[in-house]
N, C-alpha and C positions, 0 to 999 in steps of 0.2 A: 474433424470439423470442416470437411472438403467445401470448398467454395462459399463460405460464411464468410460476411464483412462485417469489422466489431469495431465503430470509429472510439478512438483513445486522445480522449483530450491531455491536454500535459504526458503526450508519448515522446515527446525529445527529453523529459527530464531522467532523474536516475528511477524511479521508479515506473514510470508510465511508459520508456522505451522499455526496462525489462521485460514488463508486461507483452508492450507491442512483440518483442522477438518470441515471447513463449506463445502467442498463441499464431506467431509464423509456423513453429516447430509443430503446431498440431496442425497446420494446412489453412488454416482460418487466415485471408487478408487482413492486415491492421494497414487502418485508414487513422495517418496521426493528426490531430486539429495541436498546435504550439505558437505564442505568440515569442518564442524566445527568449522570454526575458530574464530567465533564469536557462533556458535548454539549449542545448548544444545540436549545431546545424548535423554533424556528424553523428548523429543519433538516429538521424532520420533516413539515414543510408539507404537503398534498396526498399523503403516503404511509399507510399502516396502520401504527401505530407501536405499539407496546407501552413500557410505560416499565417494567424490573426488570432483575433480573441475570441474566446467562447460567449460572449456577451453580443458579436456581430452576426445580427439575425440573417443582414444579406448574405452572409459568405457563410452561414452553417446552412442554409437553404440551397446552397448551391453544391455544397459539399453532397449534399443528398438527392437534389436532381442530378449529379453526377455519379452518384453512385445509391441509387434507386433502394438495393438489397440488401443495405446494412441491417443487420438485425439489434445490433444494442449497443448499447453506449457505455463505455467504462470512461468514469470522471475522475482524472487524476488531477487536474491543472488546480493549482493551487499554494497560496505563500503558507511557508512553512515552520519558520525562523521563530520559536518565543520569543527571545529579546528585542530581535524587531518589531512583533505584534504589538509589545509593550510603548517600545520607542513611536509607534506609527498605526497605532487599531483603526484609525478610519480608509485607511488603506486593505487595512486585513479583510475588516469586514466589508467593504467597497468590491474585493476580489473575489472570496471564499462565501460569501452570503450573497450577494446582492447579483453577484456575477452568475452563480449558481443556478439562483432564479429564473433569469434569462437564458440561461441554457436551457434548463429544465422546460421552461415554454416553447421555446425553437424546435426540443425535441415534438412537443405535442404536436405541433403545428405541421412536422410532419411524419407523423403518425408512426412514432418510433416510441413503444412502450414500455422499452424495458432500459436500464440504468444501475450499473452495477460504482456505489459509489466509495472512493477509497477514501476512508476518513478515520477519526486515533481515537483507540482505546485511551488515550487522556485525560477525556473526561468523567470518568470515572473516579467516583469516592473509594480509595479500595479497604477491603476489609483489614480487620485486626490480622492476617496473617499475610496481609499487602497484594492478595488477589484478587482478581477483579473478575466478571461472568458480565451475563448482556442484563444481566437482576439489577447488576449493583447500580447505587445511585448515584446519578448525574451528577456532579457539583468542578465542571469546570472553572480552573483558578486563572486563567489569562484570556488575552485578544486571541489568540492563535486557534485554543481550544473550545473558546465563547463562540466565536466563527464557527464552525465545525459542526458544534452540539445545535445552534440556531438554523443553519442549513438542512441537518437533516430533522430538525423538525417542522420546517417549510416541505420537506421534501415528502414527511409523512402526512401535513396537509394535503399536498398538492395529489398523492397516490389517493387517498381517501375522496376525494373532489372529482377528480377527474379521469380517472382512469392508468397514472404512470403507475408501473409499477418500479419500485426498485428496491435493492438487496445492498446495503452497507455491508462494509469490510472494516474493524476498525482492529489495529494492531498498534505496538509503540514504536521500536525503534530497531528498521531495516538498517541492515549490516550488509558488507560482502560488493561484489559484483556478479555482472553475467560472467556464469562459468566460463563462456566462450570467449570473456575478456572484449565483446562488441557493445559494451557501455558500462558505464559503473556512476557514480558519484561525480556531478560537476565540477564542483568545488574541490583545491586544490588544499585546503585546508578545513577539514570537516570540525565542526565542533565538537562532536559526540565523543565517546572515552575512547573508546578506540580510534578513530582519526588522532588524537592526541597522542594515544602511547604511540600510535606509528611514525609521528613528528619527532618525536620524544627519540624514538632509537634512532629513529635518521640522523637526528641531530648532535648527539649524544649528553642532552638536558634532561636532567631526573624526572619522570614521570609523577607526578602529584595525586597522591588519592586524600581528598577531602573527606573526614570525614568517617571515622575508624567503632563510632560508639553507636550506631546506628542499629534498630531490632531487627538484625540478619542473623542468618547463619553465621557471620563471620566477623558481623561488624560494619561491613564496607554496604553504599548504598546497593539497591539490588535493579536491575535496569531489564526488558523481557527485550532481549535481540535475537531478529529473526532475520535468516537469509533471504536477502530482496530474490530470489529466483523462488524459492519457497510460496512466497508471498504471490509472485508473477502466477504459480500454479491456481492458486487459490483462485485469482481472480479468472484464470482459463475455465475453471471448474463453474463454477459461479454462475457464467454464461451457458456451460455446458448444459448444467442443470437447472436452468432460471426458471424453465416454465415446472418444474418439477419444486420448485422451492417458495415460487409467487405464482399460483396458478393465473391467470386468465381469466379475464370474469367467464359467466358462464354462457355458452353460444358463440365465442371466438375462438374461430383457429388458431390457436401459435405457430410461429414459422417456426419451420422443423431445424435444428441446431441439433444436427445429428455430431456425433464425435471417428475423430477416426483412432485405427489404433497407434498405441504407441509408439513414437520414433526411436525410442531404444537406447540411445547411447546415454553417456554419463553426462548430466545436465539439462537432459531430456527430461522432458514431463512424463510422469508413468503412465500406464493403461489407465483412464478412465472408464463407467459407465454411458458416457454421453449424456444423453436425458435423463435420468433416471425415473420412471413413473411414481407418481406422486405417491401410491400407496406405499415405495421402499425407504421414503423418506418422514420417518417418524416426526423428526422436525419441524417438516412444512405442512402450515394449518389449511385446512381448505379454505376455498377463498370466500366466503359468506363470513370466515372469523372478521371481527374487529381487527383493521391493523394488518389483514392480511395483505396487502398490493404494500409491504413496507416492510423488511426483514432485517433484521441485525444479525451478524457473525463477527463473533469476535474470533482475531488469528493470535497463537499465542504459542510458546515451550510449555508450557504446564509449571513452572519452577523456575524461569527468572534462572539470571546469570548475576555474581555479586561482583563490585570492581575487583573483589580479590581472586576471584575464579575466572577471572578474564585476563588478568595478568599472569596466571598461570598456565591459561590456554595461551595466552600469546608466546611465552617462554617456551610451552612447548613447539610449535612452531619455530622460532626462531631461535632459541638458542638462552643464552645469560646474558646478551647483548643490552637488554632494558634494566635502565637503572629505578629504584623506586623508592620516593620517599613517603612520609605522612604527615598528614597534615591535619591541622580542626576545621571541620565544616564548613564551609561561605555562607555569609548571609544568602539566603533563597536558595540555597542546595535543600533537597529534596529525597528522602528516603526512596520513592519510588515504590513501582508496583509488578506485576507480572499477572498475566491472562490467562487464564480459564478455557481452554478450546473446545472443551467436553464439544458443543455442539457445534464448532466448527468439523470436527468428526463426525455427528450423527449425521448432518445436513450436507456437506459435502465431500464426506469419506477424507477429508484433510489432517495431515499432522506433520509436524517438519518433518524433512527431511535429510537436508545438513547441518552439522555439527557447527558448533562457537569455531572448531579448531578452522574446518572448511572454510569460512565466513572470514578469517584471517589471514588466508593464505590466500582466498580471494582478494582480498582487499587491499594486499601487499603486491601481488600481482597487478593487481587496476591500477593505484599507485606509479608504480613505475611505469606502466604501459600508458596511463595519462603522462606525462613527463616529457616521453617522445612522442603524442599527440601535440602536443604544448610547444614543444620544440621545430617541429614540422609547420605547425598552424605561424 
């Protein structure tokens, strides 16, 4: 992707810098937009960074008289927190909808048509067997996810109106850090099960699984975690292949988003196709479909990890060190669900790559290596 600029809103957080470094690793500049409020200045290390909001017409305007040859936009910037969405939704949807919008315009305005946007497989009703595909039906239960579902369907207005086009990415819940340990997770206390059990053996306070009668394999809730560097690929791909996935109306040239090869090492993004010409991509509709300048991909394991298969990937990892007790459900715990990636494969040749075990040894790594950030800062 030699000499491609890809600006990445929310590229100082834990997702949006992974993003930013995997499409370093393919040669593509990442141009970060972060207003901080949740991202870390040290994320933005060695990239072009601007610090404000993505809702600030003058300063995305200038981002792009400065840098003229951006070709797309990955939109990560975004609150993320359920419980707070709950605590606080006119904030939610003040930042993740409303904010959105005005991004989304700034882009038209200068004439930047493509928008690859990262948003959750959450809102999905999931099936009797707790899987979810881009078929299943909407029925988000919070602010956080109400947000989310309402943005990208402004977002599929706005490609049908006026010419954006853009490709959603919607996954549940990124694990892990950068392999290369240059960002991982802000928060020094993550909420998700695994930030807990790694609390949990630090500490040495029984790990708690809520929740043991649940329609699993096992019993225990079932949660679809995916290596945030995984996910980084996907959205590199995404771009790779955009005009191959949301063509162009017809009589415009696309700027050429050639790919380069592989960098090879471990952590590395693999060999791409680059563009892939629209006819190799069974997926992508031609553009005269309904709905075509607007694409969903769900990212996903195909099978969901259960808390009891993650206590056992953690142990293997670390040892017997984690203690574990059980416990009856909390009010508002939630069975959970796990994605379908079928066409995240057909459409972007994607499927994880690292393991639950990888994703924990990362995370235990980033961990301590945040710690003597923390300590340093």
């Amino acid at each position: 992707m030699t000499a491609v600029k890809v600006l990445i809103t929310g590229g100082a957080g834990f997702i949006g810098s992974t993003i930013a470094s995997a499409f370093a690793e393919r040669g593509a500049t990442p141009v970060v937009l972060d207003s901080l409020v949740t991202g870390r200045t040290e994320f933005t290390a060695g990239k072009v960074f601007y610090r404000g909001d993505i809702g600030d017409g003058v300063l995305v305007d200038r981002i792009f008289a400065e840098h003229p040859d951006i070709a797309a936009a990955v939109h990560c910037a975004a609150l993320i927190v359920v419980p707070d969405s709950v605590r606080d939704p006119s904030r939610y949807y003040r930042v993740n909808l409303t904010r959105t919008l005005e991004f989304a315009e700034h882009l038209r305005r200068n004439h930047c048509d493509r928008m690859v946007f990262a948003s959750t497989a959450g809102m999905y009703r999931p099936s009797p067997d707790l899987s979810v595909t881009e078929a299943s039906e909407l029925d988000p239960r919070n602010p956080y996810t109400r947000s989310k579902a309402m943005a990208e369907a402004a977002l599929r207005d706005l490609a049908g109106a006026y010419g954006l086009r853009v490709v959603s990415l919607r996954y549940l819940n990124p694990i892990g850090a950068d392999p290369k340990m240059r960002t991982g997770l802000q928060s020094g206390k993550p909420t998700h099960a695994l930030g807990k059990m790694i609390e949990s053996y630090e500490t040495g306070v029984p790990f708690k699984i809520t929740g043991v009668e649940w329609p699993t394999r096992d019993g225990t809730a079932i949660r679809d975690y995916i290596h945030v560097w995984d996910i980084a690929r996907a959205f590199v791909t995404a771009v790779e292949r955009f005009d191959a996935i949301v063509p162009p109306a017809a009589g415009t040239p696309p700027a050429r988003l050639a790919g380069a090869p592989s960098a090879g090492p471990a952590g590395a993004l693999p060999a791409s196709d680059a563009v892939a010409s629209p006819a190799r991509l069974a997926g992508a509709p031609a553009a005269s479909t309904p709905g075509a300048a607007y694409q969903v991909v769900n990212l996903g394991t195909g099978d969901g990890t259960t808390v009891r298969e993650l206590v056992e990937a953690f142990r293997a990892v670390v040892g017997d060190g984690l203690v574990v007790e059980e416990a009856a459900a909390r009010p508002g715990d939630v069975v959970g669900a796990f994605v379908d990636p079928a066409k995240a494969w057909e459409v972007l040749g994607w499927r994880p790559e690292f393991t639950i075990g990888d994703a924990i040894r990362h995370s235990l790594q980033w961990a301590e290596h945040r710690r003597r950030l923390d300590v340093v800062a």
